[in-house]
N, C-alpha and C positions, 0 to 999 in steps of 0.2 A: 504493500500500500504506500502511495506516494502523498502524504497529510503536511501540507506545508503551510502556514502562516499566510491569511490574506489581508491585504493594507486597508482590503474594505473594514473588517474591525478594527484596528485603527482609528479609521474615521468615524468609525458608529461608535466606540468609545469617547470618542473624541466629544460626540457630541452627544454623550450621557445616552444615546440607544444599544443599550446593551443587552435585548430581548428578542435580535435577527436571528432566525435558525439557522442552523450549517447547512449545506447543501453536498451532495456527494454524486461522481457519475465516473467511471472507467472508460477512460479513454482507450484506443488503438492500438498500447502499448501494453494493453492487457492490465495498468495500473489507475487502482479508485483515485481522483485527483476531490481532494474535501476543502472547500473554503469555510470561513466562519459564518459567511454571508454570501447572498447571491452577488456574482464582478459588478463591479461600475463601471470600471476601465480597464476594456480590451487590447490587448496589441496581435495583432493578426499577420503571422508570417509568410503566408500564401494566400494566391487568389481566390483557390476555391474556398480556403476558411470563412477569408471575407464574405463569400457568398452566401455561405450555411449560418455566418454568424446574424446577416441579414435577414433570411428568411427564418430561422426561426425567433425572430422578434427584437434581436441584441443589436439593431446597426449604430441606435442612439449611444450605446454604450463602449461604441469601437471607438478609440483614440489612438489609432497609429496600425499604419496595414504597409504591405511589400511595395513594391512596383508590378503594377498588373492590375492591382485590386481595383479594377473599372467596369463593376455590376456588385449591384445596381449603378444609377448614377449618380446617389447621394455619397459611392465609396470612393469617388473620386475626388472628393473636395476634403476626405482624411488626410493628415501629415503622414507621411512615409518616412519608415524607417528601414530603407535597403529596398535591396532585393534578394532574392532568395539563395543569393550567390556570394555577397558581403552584406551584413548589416550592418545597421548604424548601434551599438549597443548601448553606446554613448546615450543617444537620442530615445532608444527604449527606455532604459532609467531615469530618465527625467524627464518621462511622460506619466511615469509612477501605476503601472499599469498592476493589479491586483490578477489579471489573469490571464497568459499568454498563452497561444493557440500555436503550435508549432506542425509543421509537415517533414514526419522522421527524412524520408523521401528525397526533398526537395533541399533543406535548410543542412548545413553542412556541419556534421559532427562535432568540430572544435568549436563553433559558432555556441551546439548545442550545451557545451559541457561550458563556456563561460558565460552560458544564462542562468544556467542553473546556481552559477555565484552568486546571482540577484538575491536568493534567495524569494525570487516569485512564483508560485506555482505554473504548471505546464501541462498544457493537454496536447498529447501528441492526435492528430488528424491522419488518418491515412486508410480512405476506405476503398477496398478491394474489388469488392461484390454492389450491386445495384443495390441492394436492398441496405446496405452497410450506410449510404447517405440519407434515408427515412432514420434511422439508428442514431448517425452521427448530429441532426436536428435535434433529436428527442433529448439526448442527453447534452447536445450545450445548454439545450434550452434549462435543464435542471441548475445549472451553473450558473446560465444568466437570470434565474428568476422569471423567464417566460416561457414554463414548460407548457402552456393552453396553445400559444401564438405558435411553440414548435410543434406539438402533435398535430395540430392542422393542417400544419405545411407538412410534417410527416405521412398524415394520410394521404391528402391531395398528391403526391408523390407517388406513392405507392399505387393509390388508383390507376394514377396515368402508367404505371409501368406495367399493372393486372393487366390491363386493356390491349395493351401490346402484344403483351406475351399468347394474351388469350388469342388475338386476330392473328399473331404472325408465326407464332413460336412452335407450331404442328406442320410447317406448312412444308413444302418441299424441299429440302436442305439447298442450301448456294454456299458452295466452297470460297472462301472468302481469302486474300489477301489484305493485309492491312500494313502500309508504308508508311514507317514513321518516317524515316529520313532515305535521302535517296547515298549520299556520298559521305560516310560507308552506306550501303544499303543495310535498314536496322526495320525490324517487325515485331509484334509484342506478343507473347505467350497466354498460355491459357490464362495464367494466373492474374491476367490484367484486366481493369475493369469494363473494355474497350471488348475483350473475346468474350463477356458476360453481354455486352449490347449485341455483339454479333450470333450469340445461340439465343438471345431475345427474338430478334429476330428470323428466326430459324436459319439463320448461315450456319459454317462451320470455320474455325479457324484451322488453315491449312498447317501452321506452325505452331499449334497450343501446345507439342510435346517438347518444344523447345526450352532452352535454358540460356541466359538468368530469364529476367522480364520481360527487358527490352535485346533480343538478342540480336547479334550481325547475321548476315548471312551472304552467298551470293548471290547473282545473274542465273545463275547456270540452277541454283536449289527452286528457286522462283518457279523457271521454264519445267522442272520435273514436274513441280507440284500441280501446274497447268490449271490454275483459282479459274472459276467462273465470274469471277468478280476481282475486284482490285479498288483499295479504298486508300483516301490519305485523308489528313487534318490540308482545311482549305486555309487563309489567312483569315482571323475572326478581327478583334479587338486587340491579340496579341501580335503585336509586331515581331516576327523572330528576328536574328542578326540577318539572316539574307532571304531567298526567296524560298518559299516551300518545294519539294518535290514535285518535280511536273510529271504525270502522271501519263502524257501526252509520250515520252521516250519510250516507252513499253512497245509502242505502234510500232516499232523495229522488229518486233517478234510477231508477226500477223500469228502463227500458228497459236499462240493463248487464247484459250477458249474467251480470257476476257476482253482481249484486243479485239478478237472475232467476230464478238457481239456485243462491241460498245458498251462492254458493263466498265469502263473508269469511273470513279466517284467521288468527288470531293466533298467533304461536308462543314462548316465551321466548326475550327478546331477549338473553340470556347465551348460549343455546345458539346464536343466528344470529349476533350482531353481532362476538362475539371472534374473531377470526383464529386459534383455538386448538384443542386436542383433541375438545373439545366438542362444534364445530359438527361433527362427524360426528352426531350423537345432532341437533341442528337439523336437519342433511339428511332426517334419516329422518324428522323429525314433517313436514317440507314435502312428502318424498315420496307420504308417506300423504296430506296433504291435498290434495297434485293428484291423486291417484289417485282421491278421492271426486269432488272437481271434473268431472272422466272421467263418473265413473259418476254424476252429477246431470243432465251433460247430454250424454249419448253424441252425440247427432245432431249437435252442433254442433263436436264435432273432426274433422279428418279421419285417414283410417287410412294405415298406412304400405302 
C-alpha cells in the first residue's frame, strides 16, 4: 500500500476543517494510493490523464498538465509542467499539487523516482484493456471527490463500447495490420490497447504474438502476413516531430491483399493512441473501416 500525506489536510487543518474523510483507490501499479481528503490540486503528466481527469469531473481541480494536454479545451489554458520527456519539477512543487497523476509508460523512470522526493502522492495511469478507462474514471473520480460525475462518464463509456462490440465484434474477422511508425517499421502487440479496439471490432491483429509492445519488425514479415487491412495513427491535435507514416508506400506491393482492395486506413491518432474516453469514438471510425474492408473484398474473409 502506497499511504502518503496529502497537502489537502494541511489546508483543511489549516483552516480548522478537520472532519474531511480519506479517500482510497488503487491505481495501475497495482498500489491503494489514500489521501486524507478528496485532491484540490492536480498535476497531470500525460495527455490522456488530462483527459480522464476531465471527464470524470476533476478538470476545475487540474493545476499543471504535460504538453499535449489539448482536450478538452478548457486543458489548454492549464500551466505546463514539461513534457512527458523532461519535466519541469521545479515548477510541479511550486504549484503545490496534493495529487499527481503519472503515466509508468510515458514519464521517464528517474523523473519518476525524484517525484517521489516530493513527498506527494502518485497514481500511476496506465490502462491496457478498453474497459480498464471506464475503471480508470471510476477510481480518480474516488480521489477527486467526484465519484457520481465519474460513474457517469464510466457508464456512458462502457455503453458506447457494448454497442460496438455487440454490432461488430461476431462479425467476419479482417486481418489487420497496424503501423505505428514507418522508419524502423514498429507495430503493437496483442497486449496493446489498440489490438483490444481491433478484436472490438472483429479484426485480428496479425502481430498480437509479438514481443515487447510496440515491436520492430520488417518489409519482408508485413508481405508474409499479407493483413486484409492496414491501419496507422493519422495527424490529430498531436503534432509529432515529422510527418506520420504514409501508408500510400505499401502501393509498391500491389500483391497485399490490402493494397489490392484499398483497405489503407488512417484514423486520428488522438482518438486511437490515448488510453482515454475518446478512443470509444476511434473504435467506431476503425469499426466502420473494417467493415468496408469486408465489403471491398467479401471473398476473401471467411464466415462464421
Amino acid at each position: 500500500m502506497r499511504c502518503l500525506p496529502s497537502l489537502a489536510l494541511v489546508a483543511a487543518c489549516a483552516a480548522g476543517n478537520v472532519h474531511a474523510e480519506p479517500v482510497s483507490a488503487t491505481d495501475d501499479d497495482g498500489d491503494t494510493v489514500t489521501l486524507a481528503a478528496p485532491a484540490q490540486r492536480v498535476v497531470s503528466l500525460a495527455p490522456h490523464v488530462t483527459e480522464l481527469i476531465y471527464a470524470a469531473g476533476g478538470g476545475a481541480k487540474l493545476v499543471g498538465a504535460v504538453s499535449y494536454s489539448d482536450y478538452p479545451r478548457e486543458a489548454q489554458a492549464v500551466p505546463r509542467v514539461g513534457d512527458n520527456r523532461a519535466l519541469d519539477l521545479e515548477r510541479i512543487a511550486a504549484l503545490k499539487p496534493d495529487l499527481i497523476v503519472v503515466w509508468r509508460h510515458g514519464n521517464a523512470q528517474q523523473q519518476l523516482d525524484r517525484l517521489r522526493e516530493l513527498h506527494i502522492p502518485l497514481f500511476f495511469s496506465e490502462p491496457h484493456r478498453l474497459d480498464d478507462v471506464a475503471t480508470s474514471l471510476t477510481r480518480l473520480g474516488m480521489l477527486l471527490g467526484t465519484a457520481k460525475t465519474a460513474q457517469d462518464a464510466a457508464n456512458a463509456y462502457r455503453s458506447k463500447i457494448a454497442q460496438l462490440r455487440a454490432t461488430y465484434a461476431q462479425r467476419a474477422p479482417v486481418s489487420v495490420f497496424y503501423e505505428v511508425w514507418d522508419q524502423p517499421l514498429m507495430t503493437i502487440n496483442g497486449e496493446h490497447m489498440i489490438s483490444d479496439v481491433i478484436a472490438l471490432c472483429g479484426g485480428r491483429n496479425v502481430f498480437a504474438a509479438l514481443r515487447p509492445l510496440v515491436p520492430t519488425l520488417s518489409t519482408e514479415a508485413v508481405l508474409a502476413a499479407n493483413p486484409a487491412a492496414i491501419v496507422t495513427a493519422s495527424q490529430g491535435a498531436t503534432a509529432p516531430d515529422r510527418p506520420l507514416p504514409a501508408l500510400e508506400r505499401w502501393r509498391a506491393w500491389p500483391q497485399l491483399n490490402a493494397v489490392a482492395h484499398a483497405n489503407l486506413y488512417a484514423i486520428d491518432g488522438d482518438l486511437l493512441t490515448r488510453p482515454g474516453p475518446r478512443i470509444a469514438q476511434g473504435a467506431q471510425q476503425l469499426c466502420e473501416d473494417l467493415q468496408r474492408a469486408r465489403a471491398n473484398a467479401p471473398s476473401t474473409h471467411p464466415t462464421n
